[in-house]
N, C-alpha and C positions, 0 to 999 in steps of 0.2 A: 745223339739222343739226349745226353743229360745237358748240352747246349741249346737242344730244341725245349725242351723241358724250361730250362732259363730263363731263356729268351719268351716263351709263353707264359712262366710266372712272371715276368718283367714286364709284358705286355698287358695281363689282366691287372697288376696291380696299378698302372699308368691310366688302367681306363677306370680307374677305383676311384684313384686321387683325382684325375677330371671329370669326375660324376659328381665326388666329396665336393671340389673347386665349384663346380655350378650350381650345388644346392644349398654351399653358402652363401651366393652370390646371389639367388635368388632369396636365401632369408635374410639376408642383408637388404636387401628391395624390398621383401615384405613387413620388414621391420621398420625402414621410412617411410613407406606408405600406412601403416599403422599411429608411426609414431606424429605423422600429419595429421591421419585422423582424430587420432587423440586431442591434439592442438587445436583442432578445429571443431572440435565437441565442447572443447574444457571453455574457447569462447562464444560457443554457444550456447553454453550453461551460464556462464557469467553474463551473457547480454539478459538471457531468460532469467536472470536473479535480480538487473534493473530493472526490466519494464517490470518486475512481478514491486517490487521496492516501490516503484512511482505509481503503479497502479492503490500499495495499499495506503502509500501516503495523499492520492487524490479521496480515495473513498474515506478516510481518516479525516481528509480537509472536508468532504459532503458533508460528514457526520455530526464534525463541530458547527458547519452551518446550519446544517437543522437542530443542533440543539440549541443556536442560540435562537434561531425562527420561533422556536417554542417555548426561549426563556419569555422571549420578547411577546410572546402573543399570550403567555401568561402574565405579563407584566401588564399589560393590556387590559386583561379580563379583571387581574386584581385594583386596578385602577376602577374600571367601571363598575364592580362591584364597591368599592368605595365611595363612588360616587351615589350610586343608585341607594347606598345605605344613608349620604348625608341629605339625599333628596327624600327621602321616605321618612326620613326624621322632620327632616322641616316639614315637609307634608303633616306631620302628626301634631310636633310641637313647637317649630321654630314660629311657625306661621302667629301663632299667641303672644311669643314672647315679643313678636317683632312689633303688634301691634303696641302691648303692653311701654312698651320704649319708646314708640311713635308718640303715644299720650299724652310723655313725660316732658319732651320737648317741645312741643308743640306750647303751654304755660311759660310764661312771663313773671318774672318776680317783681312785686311794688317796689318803689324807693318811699 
């Protein structure tokens, strides 16, 4: 009896430690497949941190091109407004003075 006893503590503890054995073994398994996972997140976060990097360095490169689009077409406007201010003056007063100097040359001096 205290053999049978033994022998059936000896037996449940054997089916204890191969229960224990296979459910390390299986978090052993789910611990490399985790730790895969992981690896495979961590470079899928880093590819998703270049394209987000190249995305904001192309909209960075749009932006500097439209402001120079708009240095340049205010360069443009201050131009023709320059313009239009030197054409409005002769309009008003160059148009006199030019005659005024045409006049002047036009005379011959005696010897």
């Amino acid at each position: 009896m205290l053999r049978q006893r033994i022998s059936d503590h000896e037996k449940a503890r054997e089916d204890k430690m191969n229960k224990f054995d296979e459910e390390k073994k299986q978090i052993h398994e789910n611990k490399k497949l985790d730790e895969e996972e992981v690896i495979k997140m961590t470079d899928l976060i880093a590819e998703e941190d270049k394209l987000a990097k190249k995305r904001d360095q192309e909209e960075q490169a749009e932006a500097e091109d439209q402001a120079r689009i708009q240095r340049e077409k205010m360069a443009c406007d201050d131009a023709a407004r320059q313009i239009q201010r030197k054409w409005d003056w002769f309009q008003r007063e160059g148009k006199f003075l030019a005659k005024k100097k045409k006049g002047k040359k036009g005379k011959k001096k005696k010897k």
